[in-house]
C-alpha positions as CSV (number, residue, x, y, z in Angstrom):
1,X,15.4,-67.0,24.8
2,X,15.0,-66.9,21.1
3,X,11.8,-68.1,19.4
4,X,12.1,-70.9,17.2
5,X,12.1,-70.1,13.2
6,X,8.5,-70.6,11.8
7,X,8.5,-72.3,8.6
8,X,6.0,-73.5,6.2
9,X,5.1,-77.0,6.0
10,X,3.9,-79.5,3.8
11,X,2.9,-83.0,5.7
12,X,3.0,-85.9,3.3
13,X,2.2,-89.5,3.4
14,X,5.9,-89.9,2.4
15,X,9.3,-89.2,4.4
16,X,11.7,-87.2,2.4
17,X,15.0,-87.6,3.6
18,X,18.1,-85.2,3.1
19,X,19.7,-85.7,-0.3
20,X,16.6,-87.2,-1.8
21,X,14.4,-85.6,-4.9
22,X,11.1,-85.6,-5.3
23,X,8.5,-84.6,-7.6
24,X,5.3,-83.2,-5.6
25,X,2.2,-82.2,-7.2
26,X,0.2,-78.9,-5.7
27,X,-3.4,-78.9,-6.7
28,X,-5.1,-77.7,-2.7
29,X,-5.6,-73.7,-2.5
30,X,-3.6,-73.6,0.6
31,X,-0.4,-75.5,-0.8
32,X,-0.9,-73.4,-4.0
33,X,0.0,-70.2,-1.9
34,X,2.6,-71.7,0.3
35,X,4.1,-72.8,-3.2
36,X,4.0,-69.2,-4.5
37,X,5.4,-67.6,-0.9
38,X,7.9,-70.2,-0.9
39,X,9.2,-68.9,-4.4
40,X,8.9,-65.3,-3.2
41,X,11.2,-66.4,-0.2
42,X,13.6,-68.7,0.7
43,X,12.6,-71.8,-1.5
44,X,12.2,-73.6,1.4
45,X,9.5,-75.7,3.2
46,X,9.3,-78.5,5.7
47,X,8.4,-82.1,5.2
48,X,6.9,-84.1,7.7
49,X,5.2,-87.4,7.9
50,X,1.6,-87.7,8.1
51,X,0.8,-90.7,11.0
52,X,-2.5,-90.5,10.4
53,X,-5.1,-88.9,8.1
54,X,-5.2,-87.7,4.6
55,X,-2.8,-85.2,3.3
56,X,-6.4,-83.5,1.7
57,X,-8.1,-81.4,3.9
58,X,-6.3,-81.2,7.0
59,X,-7.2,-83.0,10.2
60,X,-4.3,-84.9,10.3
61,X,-1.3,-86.0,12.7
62,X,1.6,-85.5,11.8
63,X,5.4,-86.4,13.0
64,X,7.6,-83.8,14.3
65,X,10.6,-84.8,13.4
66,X,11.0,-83.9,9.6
67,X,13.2,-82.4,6.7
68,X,13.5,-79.1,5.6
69,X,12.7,-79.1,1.1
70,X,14.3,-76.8,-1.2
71,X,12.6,-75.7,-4.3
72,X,14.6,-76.8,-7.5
73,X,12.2,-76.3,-10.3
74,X,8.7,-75.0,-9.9
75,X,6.2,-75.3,-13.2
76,X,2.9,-73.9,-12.9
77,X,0.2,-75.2,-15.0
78,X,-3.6,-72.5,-16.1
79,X,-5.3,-74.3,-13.6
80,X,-3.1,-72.5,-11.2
81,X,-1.7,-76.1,-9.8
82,X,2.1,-76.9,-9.7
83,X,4.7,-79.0,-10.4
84,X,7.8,-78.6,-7.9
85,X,10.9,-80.7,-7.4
86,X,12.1,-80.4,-4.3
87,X,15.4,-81.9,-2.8
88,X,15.8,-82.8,0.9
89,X,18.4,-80.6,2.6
90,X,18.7,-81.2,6.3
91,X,16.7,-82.4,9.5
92,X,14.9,-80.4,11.6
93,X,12.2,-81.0,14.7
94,X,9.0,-79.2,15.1
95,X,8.8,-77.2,18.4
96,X,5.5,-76.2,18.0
97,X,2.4,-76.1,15.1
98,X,0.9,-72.7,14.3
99,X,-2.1,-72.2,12.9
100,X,-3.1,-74.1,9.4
101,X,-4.8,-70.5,8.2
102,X,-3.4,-69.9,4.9
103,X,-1.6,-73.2,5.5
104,X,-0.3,-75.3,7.6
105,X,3.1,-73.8,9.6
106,X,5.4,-74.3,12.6
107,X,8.3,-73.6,15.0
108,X,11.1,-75.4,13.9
109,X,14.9,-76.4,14.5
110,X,17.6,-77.7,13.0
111,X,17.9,-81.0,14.1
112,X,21.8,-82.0,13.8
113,X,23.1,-85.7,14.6
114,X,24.7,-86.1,17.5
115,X,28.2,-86.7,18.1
116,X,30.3,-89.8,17.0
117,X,33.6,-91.2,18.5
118,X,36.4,-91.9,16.6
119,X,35.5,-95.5,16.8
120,X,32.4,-94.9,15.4
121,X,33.5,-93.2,12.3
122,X,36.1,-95.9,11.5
123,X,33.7,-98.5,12.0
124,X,30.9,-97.0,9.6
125,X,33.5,-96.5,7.2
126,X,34.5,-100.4,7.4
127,X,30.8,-101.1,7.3
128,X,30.1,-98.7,4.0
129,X,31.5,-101.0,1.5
130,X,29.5,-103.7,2.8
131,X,26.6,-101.6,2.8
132,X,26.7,-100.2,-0.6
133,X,27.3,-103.8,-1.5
134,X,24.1,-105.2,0.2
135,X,22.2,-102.1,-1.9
136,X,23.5,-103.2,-5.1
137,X,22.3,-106.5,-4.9
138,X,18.8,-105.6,-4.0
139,X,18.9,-103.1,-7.1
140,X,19.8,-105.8,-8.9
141,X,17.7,-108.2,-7.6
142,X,14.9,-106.1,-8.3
143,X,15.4,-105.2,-12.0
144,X,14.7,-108.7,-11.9
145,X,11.5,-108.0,-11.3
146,X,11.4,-104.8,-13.8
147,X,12.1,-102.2,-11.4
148,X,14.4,-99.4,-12.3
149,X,17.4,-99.1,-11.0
150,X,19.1,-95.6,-9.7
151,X,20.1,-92.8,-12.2
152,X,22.6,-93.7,-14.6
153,X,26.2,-92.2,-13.5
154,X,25.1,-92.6,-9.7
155,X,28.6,-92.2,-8.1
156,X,29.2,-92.9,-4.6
157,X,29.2,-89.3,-2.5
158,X,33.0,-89.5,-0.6
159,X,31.6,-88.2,2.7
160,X,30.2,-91.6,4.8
161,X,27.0,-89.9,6.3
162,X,26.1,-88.2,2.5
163,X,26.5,-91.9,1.5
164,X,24.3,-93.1,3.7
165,X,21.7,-90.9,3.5
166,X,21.9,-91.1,-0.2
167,X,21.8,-95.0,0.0
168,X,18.8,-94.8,2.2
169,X,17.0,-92.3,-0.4
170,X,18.2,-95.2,-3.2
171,X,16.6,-98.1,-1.2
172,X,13.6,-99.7,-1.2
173,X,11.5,-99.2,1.8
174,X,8.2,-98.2,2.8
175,X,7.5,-94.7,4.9
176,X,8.3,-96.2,8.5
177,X,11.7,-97.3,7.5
178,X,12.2,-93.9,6.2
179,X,11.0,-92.1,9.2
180,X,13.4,-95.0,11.5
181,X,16.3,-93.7,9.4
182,X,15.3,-89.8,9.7
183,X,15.4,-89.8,13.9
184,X,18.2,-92.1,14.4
185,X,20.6,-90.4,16.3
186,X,23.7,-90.4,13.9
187,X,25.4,-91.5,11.0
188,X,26.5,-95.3,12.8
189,X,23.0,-96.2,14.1
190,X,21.6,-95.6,10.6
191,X,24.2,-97.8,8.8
192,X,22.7,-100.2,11.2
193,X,19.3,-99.7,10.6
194,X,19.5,-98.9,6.9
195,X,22.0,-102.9,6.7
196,X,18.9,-104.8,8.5
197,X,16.6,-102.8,5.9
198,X,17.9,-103.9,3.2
199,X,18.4,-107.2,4.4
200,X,14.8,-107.9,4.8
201,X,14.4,-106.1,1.6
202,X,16.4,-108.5,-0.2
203,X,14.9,-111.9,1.8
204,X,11.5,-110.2,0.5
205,X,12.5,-109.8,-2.9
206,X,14.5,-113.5,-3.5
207,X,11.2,-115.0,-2.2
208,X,9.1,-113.3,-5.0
209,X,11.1,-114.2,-7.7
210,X,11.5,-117.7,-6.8
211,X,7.6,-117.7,-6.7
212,X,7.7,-116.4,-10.1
């Protein structure tokens, strides 16, 4: 049997989900050479979700279900820190951790969704409208409050899971939600998960502004 691809990894206490961009900040010796193997190579590095611990020093747990980041732009300041902005491509699921000597690595695969029926993919398509409906109303419920809303010119993406995961990146949520959306099986649970989400979000939200 094949062995699984190793990949670098960078745990995070964030959940970086596929079609979201990030700004990450390098400053630990370890992630300093990942950065610079990373450029010498693919561009590529994992992201996973730190459960527990810091993401300074190591002696953390970690999730094994995370998304694979591609290098966009990579600035590197005297100091020898960086500046990356990395976009999330695809899932994948850690088979196995390697060693964290120079830094933290692991047996990985792709993790696809699994298979919808026809059903399913009319019904998520019914539900999208509604959904991208529900996020515009948070967003706009929350520039009540002075937060910004997405970039200007955000178009819808035509294919219904890139929408969703695009929505999700979009929404307001805090790491757990993220990870929730990350391992659901496929494209109609997380239009599910991702409408309940943003419900609460905007229940939360209408109660702070009428509490001024």
């Amino acid at each position: 049997m094949d062995e699984a691809p190793t990949m670098a990894m960078f745990p995070l206490g964030m959940v970086l989900l596929p079609t979201m961009v990030v700004p990450i900040h390098v400053f630990e010796p370890r992630y300093r050479e990942m950065t610079k193997d990373c450029l010498d190579g693919g561009r590529e590095f994992g992201v996973v979700l730190i459960e527990r611990g810091s993401e300074v020093g190591g002696g953390d747990t970690r999730t094994h279900a995370g998304t694979v980041a591609t290098i966009i732009d990579a600035q590197e300041f005297p100091d020898g820190r960086w500046s990356l902005l990395a976009g999330g491509t695809r899932r994948i699921q850690v088979s196995r951790w390697l060693t964290d000597d120079p830094y933290p690595r692991a047996e990985v695969q792709d993790w696809p969704d699994a298979g919808q029926s026809h059903r399913d993919d009319e019904e998520v398509a019914a539900q999208l409208s509604l959904l991208a409906g529900a996020w515009r109303r948070v967003l706009a419920l929350q520039s009540e409050l002075g937060t910004p809303g997405p970039p200007a010119g955000f178009e819808m993406p035509d294919d219904p899971a890139t929408a969703v995961w695009k929505l999700a990146a979009l929404s307001p949520m805090g790491p757990l939600d993220r990870q929730k959306l990350l391992v659901a099986e496929n494209t109609a649970q997380r239009v599910g998960l991702l409408a309940e989400i943003l419900a609460d979000a905007e229940e939360i939200i209408r109660a702070r502004i009428e509490m001024g």
